[in-house]
C-alpha angles and dihedrals in degrees: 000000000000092000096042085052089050094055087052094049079057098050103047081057099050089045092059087047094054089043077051095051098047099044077082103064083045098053092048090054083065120112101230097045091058081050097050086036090062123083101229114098088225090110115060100076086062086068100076122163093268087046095048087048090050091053093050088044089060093042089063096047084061096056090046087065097042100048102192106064120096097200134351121202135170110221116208089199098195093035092057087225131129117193106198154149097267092039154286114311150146125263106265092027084064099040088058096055086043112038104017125217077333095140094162100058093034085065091042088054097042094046083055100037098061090054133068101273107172101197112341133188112195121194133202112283077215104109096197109071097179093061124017107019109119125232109263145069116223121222117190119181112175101223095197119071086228142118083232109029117204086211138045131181106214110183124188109205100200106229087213086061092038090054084046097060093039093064084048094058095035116124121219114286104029117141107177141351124197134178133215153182107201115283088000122079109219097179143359127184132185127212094200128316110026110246126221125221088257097064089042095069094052126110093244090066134067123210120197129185134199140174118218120242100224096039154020099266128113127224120211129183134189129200145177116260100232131133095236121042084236144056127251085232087062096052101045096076096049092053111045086065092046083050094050090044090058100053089041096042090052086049088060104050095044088060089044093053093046089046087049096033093092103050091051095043083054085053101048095047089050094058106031087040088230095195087062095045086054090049106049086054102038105244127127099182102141087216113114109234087187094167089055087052081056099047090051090047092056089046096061082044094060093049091043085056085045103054085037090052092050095051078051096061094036091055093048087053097049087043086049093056091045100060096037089055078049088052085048099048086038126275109221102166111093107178106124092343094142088059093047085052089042095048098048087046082257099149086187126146145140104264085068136069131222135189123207109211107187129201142195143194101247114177133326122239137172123248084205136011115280122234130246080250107048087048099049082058097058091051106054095039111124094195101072100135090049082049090053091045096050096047090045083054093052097048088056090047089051093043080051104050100050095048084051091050089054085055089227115148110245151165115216115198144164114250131208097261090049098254133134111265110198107185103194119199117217130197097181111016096182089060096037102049096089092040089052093059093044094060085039080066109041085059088051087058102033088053086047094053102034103031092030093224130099120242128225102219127185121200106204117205124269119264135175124225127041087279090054081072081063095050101037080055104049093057097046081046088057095036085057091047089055087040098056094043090037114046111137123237092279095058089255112153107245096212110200121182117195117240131181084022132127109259106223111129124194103256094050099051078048088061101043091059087041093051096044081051100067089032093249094156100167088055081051099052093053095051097054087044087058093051105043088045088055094055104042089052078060091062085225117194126256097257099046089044089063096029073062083046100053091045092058088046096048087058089048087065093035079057090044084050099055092043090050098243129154104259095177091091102043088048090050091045093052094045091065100045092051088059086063091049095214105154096197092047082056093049098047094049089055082051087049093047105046082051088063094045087054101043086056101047088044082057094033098096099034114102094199095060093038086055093043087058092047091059092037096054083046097046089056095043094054100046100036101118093051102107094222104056106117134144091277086059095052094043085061101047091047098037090233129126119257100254089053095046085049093046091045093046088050095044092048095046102024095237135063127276107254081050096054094051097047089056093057100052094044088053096048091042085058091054095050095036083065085064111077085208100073121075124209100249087051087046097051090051089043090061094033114263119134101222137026091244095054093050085048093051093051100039087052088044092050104038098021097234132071126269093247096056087041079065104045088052084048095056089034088064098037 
């Protein structure tokens, strides 16, 4: 510890001597140093008496921070000047405030001080330190890189400062510190009684020596040999108080505690019910044992988070269940369906593939005979569900085992049908599909030999993308179905997988009404996309690509039925577009359809809107025959734009606008053409056509015959 606080004794030193030696550089970065540096005589009239104090000013500043320095001057040596902290001189006027009638060091410094001299210590020419050394250490730094600088930094560090902040800096146990150049002592300094050479041989004493990193000096430092770097006389007085704090401070809180005591005993009683504590454990002592009614209390606590943790995972893995049987009926809403994923341990998305392979039962049969025994027992045996349930049990652990032992990922449920669904996840599908099946084997033969039944499994194809899990499911849901009604006469699974067929699968026909019912139209979408995507990957023909497309279409109207909407229209429409066989013109009119499903679900219980189609519907009615009700017209009466206006009014009818209104004034032209006393011209203003040719144009259009002959078979029947 002596010797560590040596080294930093050194170092603090040696600190203040290289903040001496760079407050060089930073003085001759000064402005009026580089003026009075220069030869020209320009710049004197710049130093003017408010200038010079200002420089002094500074140079003070400079020995404040430092600490240790008596008095700091730059010396222009061929200009006689002395710029310094008590002034502005000239050489020998300065020395001699300074040094005295010191001949002797004024010619050491000057002969110094006209050559380069980098950092410079210079010490006293007085051989004898103890009597006649002055007080002072003389620094000397040439700021100029030159054989005869024009300026020169001289610093003075005051022994008396530098003892100061030594003491300052001192550690415990320190008796004495000199320094030394060599033969010369520079500085001693004693902490208490001086010591002599004798004593400080002795073995109380340690003696440590350094040498500084940045000069010649030595630093040598001398302390007491004890155990401890203080003293026990040092330590008594501040004992005996901590002693005496310590008693008196336990006195205190033990009044405190008993003052407090009754307040929180009511408390405690008051939350943990202590009576009843007493009572349920038999006890009637009247002393609080207010840390056992915690305890008890965590304790409650921890089987409370128990019973909580274990909802929980029985909740995760519920919810777990329910969105892989989604993923298996088709999940076609993708909103935060990572999270969900992330959230269950799912790590599903669609840059992988997955297989579903699924497997039954089947039937049991006996590797060997069974005994009379064996099979009274069988038959006597009261506990046949637990029986089912453990064999069943066992079927899923086997299942299990065989697919962790391939080191595959995969997800193991329950399905509605009560088989085993296996969802497989593949990185790389081309590589994987034999492998598949030959763990799709091995768990054929593992559940033979260990469950003694044979299992019905179905291998679905492989698909990319989270929907592909839909779809893989869906054939091997097929392939099962063939394999349980069509099983040959050996038992043997006749898997059957449908080709050249329409792909549109139950649930997700399920989805897509449920879906149009509540006007979800982007789950829609995705859906028919699926589909349509499916089907055209299975290069289907002409004719089963539009038989798929009339039985989406036919669900569409099962779904207008239900919602009470007019289907007369839709059915003629697709009619139409089935005779031109266009089979992107028939895709993008369900997509049109099930929009407008959507858009009026999304209306129907709204009253405003119910009530925005009501006025809309009367205000027609009532101005139909005003020649310039249009859309426009009614964009501006309900504040809508146009397209919304035309969608509403379609929704709301059935048919478009323009239809609608041509319909109305036919049908009361027919009613005034009955009457001889109408003529035509009066007839086409009173339904609101402008002119008598436009009204003949649109009667013939509408009825397919003129006015005029409209009114000879009128008179004809009559």
């Amino acid at each position: 510890m002596y010797e560590q606080d040596t080294q930093r004794i050194r170092d603090t030193i040696d600190s203040k001597l290289a903040e001496l030696n760079s407050m060089g550089d930073r003085l001759y970065q000064s402005n009026w140093v580089g003026k009075l540096t220069s030869d020209t005589k320009i710049f004197e009239k710049e130093f003017d008496t408010l200038k010079k104090l200002e420089i002094i000013q500074d140079l003070n500043n400079y020995m404040a921070f430092l600490r240790i320095l008596s008095s700091i001057a730059v010396i222009f040596p061929y200009k006689d000047l002395v710029v310094s902290n008590i002034g502005w001189h000239n050489i020998n006027d300065y020395f001699n405030l300074i040094l005295g009638n010191e001949e002797n060091e004024f010619k050491i410094l000057y002969s110094e001080m006209i050559n380069y001299t980098y950092f410079k210590i210079i010490e006293s020419s007085q051989e004898d330190y103890q009597e006649s050394s002055p007080n002072y250490i003389a620094v000397l730094k040439s700021m100029e890189l030159n054989d005869k600088p024009r300026a020169v930094l001289l610093l003075f560090v005051d022994k008396g400062y530098l003892r100061y902040y030594l003491r300052q800096i001192a550690g415990p146990g320190l008796k004495e510190l000199s320094i030394s150049n060599g033969n010369i002592n520079i500085f001693d300094e004693s902490f208490g009684q001086l010591l002599s050479e004798s004593l400080k041989k002795q073995d109380s004493y340690l003696n440590f020596t350094t040498i500084s990193n940045i000069s010649s000096w030595e630093y040598k430092c001398v302390y007491s040999n004890n155990n401890i770097p203080f003293q026990t006389k040092q330590i008594f007085p501040l004992l005996l108080p901590c002693i005496l704090s310590l008693v008196s401070g336990f006195l205190v809180a033990v009044f405190l505690a008993k003052v407090t005591y009754k307040p929180l005993e009511k408390l405690i009683n008051k939350v943990f019910k202590q009576n009843d504590f007493f009572k349920n454990n038999g006890k009637k002592s009247q002393v609080l044992n207010e840390y056992k009614l915690i305890e008890t209390s965590f304790d409650k606590l921890v089987i409370e988070k128990e019973t909580i943790m274990h909802r929980v995972k029985n909740y995760e893995n519920a919810a777990r269940c329910n969105l892989l049987l989604r993923l298996l009926n088709g999940y076609f809403e993708y909103d935060k369906l990572s999270e969900k994923l992330l959230e269950l341990g799912l790590n599903y998305n669609n840059s992988s593939s997955y297989c579903v392979v699924l497997i039954n039962e089947g039937k049991n049969f006996h590797v060997k005979k069974a005994s009379k025994e064996q099979m009274s027992i069988q038959k006597y045996t009261s506990d046949m569900p637990s029986l089912e349930k453990r064999k069943r049990l066992n079927f899923i652990v086997t299942v299990s085992e065989v697919l962790d032992s391939a080191n595959m990922p995969f997800q193991l449920l329950e399905d509605l049908n009560d088989d085993i669904a296996v969802i497989i996840s593949l990185d790389h599908p081309e590589k994987d599909e034999v492998y598949v099946h030959k763990v799709i084997e091995n768990v054929r033969l593992k559940i033979e030999s260990s469950n003694n039944i044979k299992p019905i499994i179905s291998v679905g194809s492989i698909e990319k993308g989270i929907i592909g899990i839909s779809k893989s499911y869906q054939i091997a849901r097929k392939n099962m179905e063939c394999a349980i009604f069509g099983l040959d006469l050996l038992g043997n699974p006749k898997i059957v997988i449908e080709g050249g067929f329409y792909y549109y699968p139950t649930d997700w026909e399920i989805q897509l009404i449920n879906n149009l019912k509540v006007g979800n139209f982007d789950t829609v979408a995705r859906i028919i996309d699926e589909i349509k995507l499916e089907n055209k990957n299975r290069q289907l023909s002409t004719d089963a690509m539009k038989r798929l497309v009339s039985l989406i279409m036919e669900t569409i109207i099962r779904v207008l039925n239900e919602l009470n909407i007019n289907v007369r229209m839709y059915q003629r429409e697709f009619k139409e577009l089935m005779v031109s066989e266009d089979m992107e013109t028939l895709w993008s009119y369900l997509y049109e359809v099930s929009n407008c499903i959507c858009e009026r679900n999304r209306y129907a219980n709204d009253s405003e809107n119910i009530d925005l189609e009501k006025n809309l519907l009367q205000y027609v009615n009532d101005n139909y025959s005003n020649s310039s009700l249009s859309l426009k017209e009614l964009s501006e009466v309900f504040n809508m734009p146009v397209s919304s206006i035309s969608k509403i009014f379609k929704e709301v009818s059935g048919i478009n606008f323009y239809d609608y209104i041509c319909r109305l004034r036919m049908e009361k032209a027919k009613e005034l053409l009955k009457d001889a006393g109408y003529d035509i011209c009066n007839i086409a203003k009173a339904v609101g056509y402008e002119n008598v040719y436009s009204f003949k144009r649109a009667f013939l259009r509408y009825e397919g015959i003129k006015p005029r002959d409209y009114v000879l078979k009128v008179v004809q029947d009559n």
